[in-house]
Each structure stands twice: as C-alpha cells, then as structure tokens.
N, C-alpha and C positions, 0 to 999 in steps of 0.2 A: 607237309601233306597238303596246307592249304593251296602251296604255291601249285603245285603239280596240279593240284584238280581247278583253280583258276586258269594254268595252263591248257589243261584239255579241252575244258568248257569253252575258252577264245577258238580255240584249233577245232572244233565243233560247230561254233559259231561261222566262223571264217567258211568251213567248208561248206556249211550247210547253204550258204550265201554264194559259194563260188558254183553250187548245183543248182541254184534258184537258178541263176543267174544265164549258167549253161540254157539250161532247158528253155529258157526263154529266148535263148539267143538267135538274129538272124538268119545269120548261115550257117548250113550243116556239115561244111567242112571241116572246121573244128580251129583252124588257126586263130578266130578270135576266144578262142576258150583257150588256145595255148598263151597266148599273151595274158589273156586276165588270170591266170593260172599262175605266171612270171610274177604277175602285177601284188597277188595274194601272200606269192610267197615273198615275194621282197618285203610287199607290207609285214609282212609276218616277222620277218628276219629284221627290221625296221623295229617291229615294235618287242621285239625279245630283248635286243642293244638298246635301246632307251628305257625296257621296263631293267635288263642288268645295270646299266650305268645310273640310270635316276633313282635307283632300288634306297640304296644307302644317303642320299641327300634328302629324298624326298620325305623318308621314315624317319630320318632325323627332323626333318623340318614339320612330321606330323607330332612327332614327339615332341620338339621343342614349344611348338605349339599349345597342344594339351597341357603342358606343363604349367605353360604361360597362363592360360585360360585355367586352369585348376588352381594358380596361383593368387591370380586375381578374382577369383573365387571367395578363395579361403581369407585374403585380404579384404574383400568385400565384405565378404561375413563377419572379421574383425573389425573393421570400420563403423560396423552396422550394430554390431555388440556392444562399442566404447560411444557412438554417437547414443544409443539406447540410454547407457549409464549415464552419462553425461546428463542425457533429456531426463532422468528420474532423480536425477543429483539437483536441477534445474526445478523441477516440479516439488520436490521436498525444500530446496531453500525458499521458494515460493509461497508454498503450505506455512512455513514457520515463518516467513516475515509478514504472511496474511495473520496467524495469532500474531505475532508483535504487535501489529499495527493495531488489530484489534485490544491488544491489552494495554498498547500507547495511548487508545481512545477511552478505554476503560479510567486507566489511572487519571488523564486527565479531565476527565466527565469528574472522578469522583472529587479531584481536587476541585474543580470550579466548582461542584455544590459544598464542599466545605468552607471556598475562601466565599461563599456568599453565602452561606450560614453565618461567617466568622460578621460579613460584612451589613449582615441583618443586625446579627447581635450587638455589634459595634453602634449604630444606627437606635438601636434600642434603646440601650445605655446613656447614651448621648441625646436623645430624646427625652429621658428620665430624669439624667442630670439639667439640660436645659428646663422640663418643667420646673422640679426642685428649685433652679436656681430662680424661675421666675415666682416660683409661689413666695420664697422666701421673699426676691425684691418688693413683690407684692404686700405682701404683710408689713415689712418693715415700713415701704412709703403709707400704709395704711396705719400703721403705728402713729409716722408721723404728721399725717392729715389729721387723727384723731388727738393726739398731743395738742398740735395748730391750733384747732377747735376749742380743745378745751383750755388752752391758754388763752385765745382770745375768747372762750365765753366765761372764765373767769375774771377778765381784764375786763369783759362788759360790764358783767356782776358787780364789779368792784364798783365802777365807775356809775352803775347806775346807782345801787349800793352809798356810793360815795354823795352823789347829786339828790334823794331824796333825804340821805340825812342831814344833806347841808340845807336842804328844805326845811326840814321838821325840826332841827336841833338847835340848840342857843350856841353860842359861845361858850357858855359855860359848860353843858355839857359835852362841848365837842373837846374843850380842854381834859376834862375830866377822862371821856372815853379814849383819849390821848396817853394817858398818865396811865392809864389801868392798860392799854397796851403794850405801853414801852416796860410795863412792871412784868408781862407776861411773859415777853420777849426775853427779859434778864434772867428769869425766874427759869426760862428752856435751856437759857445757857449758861 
C-alpha cells in the first residue's frame, strides 16, 4: 500500500509539473508539450525500472546498513559497559591500595615510635649503667685517695711520733719501749 501511494504521489507530482510547465509554455501549438509529455513519461518509465530493479539491492543495502549501525550500536554500548566495569574495578583497586598505603604508613609510624621508644629506653639504661659505673669508679678511687692519705698521714705520725721521741727519750727508755712492744706484738699472736 505504501508502494502504491508513493507511486501516485510521484505520478501527481510529475503531472502536476508537466501542467506547470505547459501553461507556462512558449508556443500554443502544443508540440513542445508533446515532447516534454515523451520526455515525462520516459522519465517516468525511467524511474519505475530503476525504482523495480534497485528496489531489492538498495533495501537490502538499507537493511544491511541498519543492521550494521544497530550492531555497532549495541557493541558500543558493550564496550562502554566493560570499559565502565573496568574504570570501577580500577577505582576500587585504587581506593584499597590508598588504605594500604595508608595502613603501610600507619604500621610504620607506629614502628618507628616503638624502635625509638625502644631506642630512648636503651639510651637510658645505658646512661644509668655509665653513671653507676662512674659513681662506683668514683668511690673506689676515693677510697683509695683516702687510704693514700691516711697511710701517709699515719707514716707522718709515726715518723713525727718517731723524731720527738728520739728527742725526748734516753736509750734506755727507747730500749725499754722496744721490749714492751715486741711483748705486745707476740702477746696478738
């Protein structure tokens, strides 16, 4: 039905063109209306054999067409679907290696304030032990200053000790305080 009324519609057209056309025409003899009359209808006959013959290639070639273009379409759309997935697959591995990286920063923040906790406390210790060790060195060589001391201010003692009794004392009683020492000495042991 469509064909038919695309047909009539042409054959309406054409005619209505071939009356313009008249009415406008030169001469009123009519021979140049019988030629463009020849000229209409051959077009016409012209264009019946090209719309029959091109009918079936050309409807295939619109169909193939459409087809192609719906195809690539629908390909489109899947391309556009898996690239989406893809970009959200990309964006989520992204998202989780931002926490990683965040939690790789975490973990190793908290390690470095433990190894420098560890490495205060070490630091500390060591600190504690080196005073220790110096108070003791301390004490002991003060021990032995004070020993020193009083060995040689007993050794003065003696000697001064020794030099006013050889002042003040005879022979005899230096013999005497002699004998009563060497008695004291046996007498300890």
């Amino acid at each position: 039905m469509k064909r038919k009324f695309a047909f009539l519609l042409i054959f309406l057209f054409v005619l209505a063109a071939a009356t313009a056309a008249m009415a406008a025409g030169k001469d009123a003899s009519g021979s140049d209306a019988k030629v463009w009359i020849w000229q209409v209808i051959n077009f016409l006959i012209l264009v019946a054999v090209l719309v029959f013959a091109a009918k079936k290639p050309f409807s295939q070639y619109l169909r193939a067409r459409t087809e192609a273009i719906q195809k690539s379409l629908e390909e489109a759309k899947l391309t556009r679907e898996l690239a989406e997935k893809a970009l959200k697959e990309v964006e989520d591995r992204l998202r989780l290696k931002d926490d990683e990286i965040a939690n790789i920063l975490k973990a190793a923040k908290a390690s470095g304030e433990t190894e420098r906790q560890a490495l205060v406390d070490e630091a500390e210790k060591m600190g504690k032990r080196i005073s220790e060790h110096a108070t003791a060195n301390i004490e002991i060589e003060l021990k032995k200053a004070k020993d020193a001391i009083r060995k040689e201010a007993a050794e003065l003692a003696v000697e001064i000790t020794e030099r006013r009794l050889k002042e003040k004392l005879t022979p005899e009683e230096q013999n005497k305080l002699i004998e009563e020492s060497v008695a004291k000495l046996e007498a300890k042991n």
